[in-house]
C-alpha positions, 0 to 999 in steps of 0.5 A, a space after each residue: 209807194 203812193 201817195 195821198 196828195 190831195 184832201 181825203 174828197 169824202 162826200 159832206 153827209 146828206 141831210 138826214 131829214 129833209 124838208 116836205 117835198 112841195 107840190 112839184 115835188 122838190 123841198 121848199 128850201 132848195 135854191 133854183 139852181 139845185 132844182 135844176 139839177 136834183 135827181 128823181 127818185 122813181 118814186 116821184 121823190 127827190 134828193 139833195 144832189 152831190 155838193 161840188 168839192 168846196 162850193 157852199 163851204 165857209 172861207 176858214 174851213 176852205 182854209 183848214 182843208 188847203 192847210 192839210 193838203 198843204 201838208 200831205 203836200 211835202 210827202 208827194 213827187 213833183 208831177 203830183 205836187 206840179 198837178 195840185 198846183 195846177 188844179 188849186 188844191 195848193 198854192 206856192 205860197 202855202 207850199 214855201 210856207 210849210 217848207 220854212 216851218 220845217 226847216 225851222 223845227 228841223 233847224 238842229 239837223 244843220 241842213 241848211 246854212 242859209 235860209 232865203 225866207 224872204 227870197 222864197 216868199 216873194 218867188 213863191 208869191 210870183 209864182 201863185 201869180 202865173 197860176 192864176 192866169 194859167 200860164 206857168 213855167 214848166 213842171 217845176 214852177 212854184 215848188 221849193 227846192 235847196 241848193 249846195 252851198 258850193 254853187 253860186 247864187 246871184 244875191 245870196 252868199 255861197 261860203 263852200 262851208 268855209 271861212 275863206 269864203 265868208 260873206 262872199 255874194 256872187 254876181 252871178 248864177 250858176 248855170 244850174 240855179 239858173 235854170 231853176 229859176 227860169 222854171 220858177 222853182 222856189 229856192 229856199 236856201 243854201 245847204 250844208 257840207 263838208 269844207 269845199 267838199 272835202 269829205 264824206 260825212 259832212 262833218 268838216 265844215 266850219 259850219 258844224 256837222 250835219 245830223 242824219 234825219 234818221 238819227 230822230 227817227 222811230 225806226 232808229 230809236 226802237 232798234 238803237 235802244 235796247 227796252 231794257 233802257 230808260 226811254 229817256 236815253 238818246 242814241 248817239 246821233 249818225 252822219 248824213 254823209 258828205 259831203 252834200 250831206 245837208 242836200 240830202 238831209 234836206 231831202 230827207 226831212 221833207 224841207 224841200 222836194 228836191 235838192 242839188 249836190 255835186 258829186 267828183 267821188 261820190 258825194 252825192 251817192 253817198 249821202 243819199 245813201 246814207 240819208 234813204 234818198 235818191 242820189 243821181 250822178 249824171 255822166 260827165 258834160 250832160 249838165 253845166 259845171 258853170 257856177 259850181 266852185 271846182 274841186 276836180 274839174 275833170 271830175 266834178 259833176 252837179 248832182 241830184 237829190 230827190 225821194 224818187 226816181 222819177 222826180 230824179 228824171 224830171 230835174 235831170 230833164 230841166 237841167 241838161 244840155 247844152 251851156 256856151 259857158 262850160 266847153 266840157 258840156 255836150 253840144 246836142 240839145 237834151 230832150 226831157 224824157 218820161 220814164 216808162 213802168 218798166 214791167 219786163 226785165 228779161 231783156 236786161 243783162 246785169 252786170 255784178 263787179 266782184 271787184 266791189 266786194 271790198 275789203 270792209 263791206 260789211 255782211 249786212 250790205 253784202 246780203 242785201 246787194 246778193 239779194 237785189 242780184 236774185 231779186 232781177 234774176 227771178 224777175 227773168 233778168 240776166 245776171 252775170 258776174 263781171 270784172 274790172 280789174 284795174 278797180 282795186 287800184 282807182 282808190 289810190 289813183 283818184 287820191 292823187 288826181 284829186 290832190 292835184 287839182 285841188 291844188 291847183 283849183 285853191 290857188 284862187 283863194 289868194 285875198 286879192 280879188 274876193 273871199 277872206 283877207 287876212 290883216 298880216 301887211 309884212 308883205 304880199 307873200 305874208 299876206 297870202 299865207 296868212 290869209 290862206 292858213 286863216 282861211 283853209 281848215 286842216 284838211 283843204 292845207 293838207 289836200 294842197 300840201 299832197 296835190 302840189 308834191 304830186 306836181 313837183 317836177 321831180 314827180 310828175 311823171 312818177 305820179 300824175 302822169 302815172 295815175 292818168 294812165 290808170 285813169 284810162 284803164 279804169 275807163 276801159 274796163 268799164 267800156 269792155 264790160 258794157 260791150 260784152 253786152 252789161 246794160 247796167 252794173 249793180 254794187 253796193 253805194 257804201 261798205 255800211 250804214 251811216 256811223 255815229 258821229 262821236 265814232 265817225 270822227 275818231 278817224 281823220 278825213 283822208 282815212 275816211 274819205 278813202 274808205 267811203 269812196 272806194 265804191 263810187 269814184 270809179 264812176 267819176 274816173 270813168 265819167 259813167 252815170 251812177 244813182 243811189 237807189 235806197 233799198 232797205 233798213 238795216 238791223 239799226 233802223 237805217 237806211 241801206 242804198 244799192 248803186 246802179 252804174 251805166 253806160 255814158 249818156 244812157 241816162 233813159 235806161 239807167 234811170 228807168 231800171 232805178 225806178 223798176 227796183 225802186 218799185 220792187 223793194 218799196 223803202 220805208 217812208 221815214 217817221 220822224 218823231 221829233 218833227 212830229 211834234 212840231 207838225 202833225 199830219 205831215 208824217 204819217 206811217 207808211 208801208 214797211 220795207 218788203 226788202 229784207 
């Protein structure tokens, strides 16, 4: 897909009726410094030379003409947007203002719980700074990007969707936030989620849910209501995912150019999936956990939420490596790479895991992973049938993992030290379960209640001890495949489209979560990088993600056969119909998807 970034750079109109060339040959009214450089004719006559883009132009059109690049602006990747800056067609500040007025007309997608505007204009003001002397900080400088509310912010609050955390104002950054400001990128606020990200729709914080962007989309609406129905009726509007459903529904609506997530099952895969977006998992220990509030600490990993893969590269690149505050991160430093135009694919070999036909994927999803299988296979790519064995039973396995470190991660939140205090006073233990049953909705108590039975000394061995071992098989099923000679394992990211709401929510969380994670987790189990690739629309008109699984610090390639498909299936550019309104010309049709 390409993208226009700048003004359309036609050429003003020559003047149809010049003035009588005098004695010398050139009009009266030219200036001398157009004498000097007006072009001849052979016959003696002369014309006007090419006026300089914006040279002789009046301030307000000037202005007019950086407004609407300001908007074509938010559709465009990083390089491009980081190339614009650098030239003068954009400023950071015109940037971060176009940004905010989307999140305001957006508002009703919920992506967002707290919005920094004022934040975000003063970095954005100092990075405008830094590009008149010429001197900015990196590829990132100056370009607006959001934030998981479950990452501390120095200054701003981080809730984790929850009311145990309400007003909470961390003292510190996270690792990863900071490094994105060291860069100088523009944080415009704090996203939206699923209660300490526990869930897979995004629909379980105290917040409220968060609402697919494509659910007031034209593709949705003219699939979703039948002509035969007034155009006055909505369709019901579908989950984001989750539970970093409001990064990727930030993503997805153009409000910011890219978004960080976290991930322990899948909650950055499976959004962006949802929301037709680029999801990364990195492998586990490439980038600090330093900051992110933990759900599962062997688990857990930062992740990133981008419309490209390239752009997936450029943020992986700014924020791997090395942290003294996070024992479990690499000790080498990370190199930034560019990913090279992959045009051969004969030398891959692409595993297919049949164990990834799971009960309750739906055909839809089925013909389209087939379809992506044959699509490298014409393409010269070996693509062979794999199996992971002990992949049926990661489900059951990652539910107990997770519960018992839940359990022991939530022991924090006691109302000593910071978050929500309840006002019981009886005594400290009244307190503490008043505060903890105040401050925890149903489904962190019941996540708690089922980690800390797993735990109790009478089961220990029979459950966490067990589901530790099954964890190391998972791992070496994975290892054995890879050094066969896979380089890469290509599966479905999700069993179907994202569900309506009203739908979504007549199932409770754990069922739910158990049935959205069974094809992502085993990722996290086995520390491997995955990445949600979006892939094509389904017969709804929403989008359809693939995930690619690789080898453990084999970001390069990973990444690099992403952007191969990427290329090849060229996924439609979201038309949003309600945004529209609010702001014309920041989505334009794009070419359809050739993927189907």
């Amino acid at each position: 897909m390409r993208i226009a970034i700048g003004p359309s750079g036609s050429r003003a109109p020559q003047r149809s009726a010049p003035a009588p060339p005098a004695a010398n040959g050139l009009p009266p009214s030219w200036p001398p410094c157009q004498w000097r450089r007006a072009v001849l004719r052979q016959d003696g006559g002369a014309r006007p030379p090419r006026r300089r883009k914006g040279r002789g132009l009046s301030a307000g059109v000037r202005w007019r003409r950086r407004r609407r690049a300001g908007r074509t602006m938010l559709r465009a990747s990083l390089r491009q947007v980081s190339a614009a800056l650098k030239e003068g067609r954009v400023t950071p500040t015109e940037l971060c203002q176009r940004c905010l007025a989307l999140i305001k007309s957006t508002k009703f997608l919920n992506a967002y719980i707290t919005v920094t505007e004022e934040t975000a204009l003063k970095q954005a003001e100092e990075s405008e700074e830094r590009y008149k002397r010429g001197q900015p900080l990196g590829i990132l400088d100056g370009i607006p990007i959001a934030v998981k509310d479950n990452f501390n912010t120095a200054g701003i609050e981080t809730t984790c969707a929850s009311n145990m955390l309400k007003g909470y104002i961390s003292p510190y950054n996270a690792t990863v936030v900071q490094k994105l400001l060291d860069q100088g990128a523009v944080l415009l606020g704090k996203t939206n989620l699923d209660e300490f990200a526990m869930g897979s729709g995004s629909t379980d914080g105290v917040f409220g849910p968060v609402r697919n962007p494509w659910s007031y989309s034209k593709q949705y609406k003219e699939k979703s209501i039948p002509k035969s129905h007034s155009e006055d009726k909505e369709p019901d509007w579908v989950i984001s995912g989750g539970s970093s459903g409001g990064s990727a529904a930030a993503v997805s609506s153009f409000t910011c150019f890219a978004a960080l997530g976290s991930d322990t099952g899948g909650s950055t895969r499976n959004p962006a999936a949802h929301c037709g977006v680029v999801g990364l998992k990195p492998t586990y220990g490439l980038i600090s956990r330093h900051g992110l509030i933990p759900l599962v600490n062997s688990m857990d990993v930062p992740g990133i939420l981008t419309r490209c893969v390239d752009d997936a590269a450029v943020l992986l690149g700014s924020l791997a490596g090395h942290d003294p505050k996070d024992s479990t991160t690499i000790q080498d430093d990370f190199k930034p790479f560019e990913l090279p135009n992959l045009t051969d694919v004969s030398k891959l070999s692409i595993g297919i895991p049949k164990e990834y036909h799971a009960p309750g994927l739906s055909s839809e999803i089925l013909a389209f992973w087939s379809k992506a299988a044959d699509l490298f296979k014409n393409a010269g790519a070996k693509v062979v049938e794999v199996s992971l064995p002990h992949t049926r039973y990661s489900i059951v396995c990652y539910h107990v993992l997770c519960t018992a470190e839940v359990a022991s991660n939530m022991a924090r939140f006691d109302g000593l030290e910071y978050g929500h205090r309840s006002d019981v006073k009886d005594s400290t233990e009244s307190m503490y379960a008043a505060t903890r049953r105040e401050g925890f909705n149903d489904v962190v108590r019941g996540r708690i209640l089922s980690g800390n039975y797993f735990l109790l000394k009478q089961n220990y061995e029979k459950y966490f001890v067990k589901a530790q071992k099954v964890r190391r098989l998972i791992a070496s099923d994975f290892g054995k495949v890879f050094r066969s000679g896979v380089d890469i394992l290509l599966t479905p990211t999700t069993l179907s489209d994202a569900a309506p709401y009203t739908e979504f929510i007549q199932e409770d969380n754990r069922t739910r979560s158990a049935q959205d994670d069974i094809l992502t987790q085993a990722a996290n189990m086995a520390g491997l990088p995955a990445i949600n690739v979006p892939t094509a629309l389904s017969e709804r008109g929403l989008p359809v993600g693939l995930q690619f699984i690789g080898r453990s610090f084999q970001e390069k390639q990973l990444l690099t056969v992403a952007k191969w498909f990427e290329k090849q299936v060229q996924f439609p550019v979201i038309q949003l119909e309600e945004v529209k309104r609010h702001d014309s010309g920041v989505f334009q049709q794009q070419k359809s998807a050739s993927f189907s």
